[in-house]
N, C-alpha and C positions, 0 to 999 in steps of 0.2 A: 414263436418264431414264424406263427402263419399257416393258412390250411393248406398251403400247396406245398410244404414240408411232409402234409399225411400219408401214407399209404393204407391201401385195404389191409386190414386186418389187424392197425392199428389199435390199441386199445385207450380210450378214454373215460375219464374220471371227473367225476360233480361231483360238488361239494354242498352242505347243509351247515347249519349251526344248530347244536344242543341249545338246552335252554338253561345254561351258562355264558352264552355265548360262541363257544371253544367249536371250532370249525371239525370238520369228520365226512370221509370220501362215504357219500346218499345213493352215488348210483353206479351205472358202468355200464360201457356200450362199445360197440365195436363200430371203427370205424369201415363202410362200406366204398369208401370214393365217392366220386362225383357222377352223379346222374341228373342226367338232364342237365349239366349244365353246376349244380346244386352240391357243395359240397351233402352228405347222409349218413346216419348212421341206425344199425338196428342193436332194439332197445328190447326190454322188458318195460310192459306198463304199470305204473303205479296201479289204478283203476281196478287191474286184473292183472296179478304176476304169473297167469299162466299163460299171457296172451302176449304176441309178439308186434313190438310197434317200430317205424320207421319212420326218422325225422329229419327232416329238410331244411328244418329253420331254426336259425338258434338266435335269433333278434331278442326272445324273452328269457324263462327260465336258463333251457339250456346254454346261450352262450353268456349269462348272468353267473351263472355258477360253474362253468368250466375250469376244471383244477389242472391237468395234463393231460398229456398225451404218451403211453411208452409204445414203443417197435416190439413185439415179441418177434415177428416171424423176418428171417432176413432175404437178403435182396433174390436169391436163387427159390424161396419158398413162397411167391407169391408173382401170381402176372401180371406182366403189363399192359395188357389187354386191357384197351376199354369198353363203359357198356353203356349203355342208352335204354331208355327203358320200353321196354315192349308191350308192356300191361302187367296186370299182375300175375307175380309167380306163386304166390299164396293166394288163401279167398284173403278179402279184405276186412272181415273178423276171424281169428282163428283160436282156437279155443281149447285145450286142452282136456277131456274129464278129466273130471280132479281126481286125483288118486290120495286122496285122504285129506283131511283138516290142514289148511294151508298157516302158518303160524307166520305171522309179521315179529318184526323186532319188538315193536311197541305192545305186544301183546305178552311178551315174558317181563318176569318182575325183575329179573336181574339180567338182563339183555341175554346175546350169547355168548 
């Protein structure tokens, strides 16, 4: 329907293909609104799932693989406040310690 349909806090979903073919929601991210300008959303990175990543551009992967969008939170549970960005509110690697052996799907024999 278009990203000016989004609100923060939106939730969106990618999608993947197994190696059948047979499509299956790969990722999820919350929609954050528009900064700068930029529709964005924060993510969890592939690279490092303990680490928190935010993206601006969805020309490649992300808006290649864009499955939906649902509203969890309704119109009195979110502001309308807009925001612009000021710098960063995180550092700009941020990093978790690990609290024990991180397990990917790909790493169990029979998924979860």
């Amino acid at each position: 329907m278009g990203i000016d349909k989004l609100r923060p806090g939106d939730i969106m979903t990618f999608w993947k293909k197994d190696s059948q073919g047979k499509k299956y929601i790969a990722h999820v991210a919350i929609y954050m609104g528009k900064i700068n300008g930029k529709p964005t959303i924060i993510h969890t990175r592939k690279d490092n799932p303990t680490a928190i990543g935010i993206t601006n551009s969805f020309t490649y992967w992300f808006g290649e693989h864009f499955y939906e969008a649902r509203r969890v939170l309704n119109s009195t549970e979110r502001s309308s406040k807009s925001f612009s960005d000021s710098g960063p509110v995180i550092p700009q690697v941020y990093k978790l310690p690990p609290q024990g052996p991180i397990i990917q799907p790909e790493d169990l024999p029979g998924g979860f």
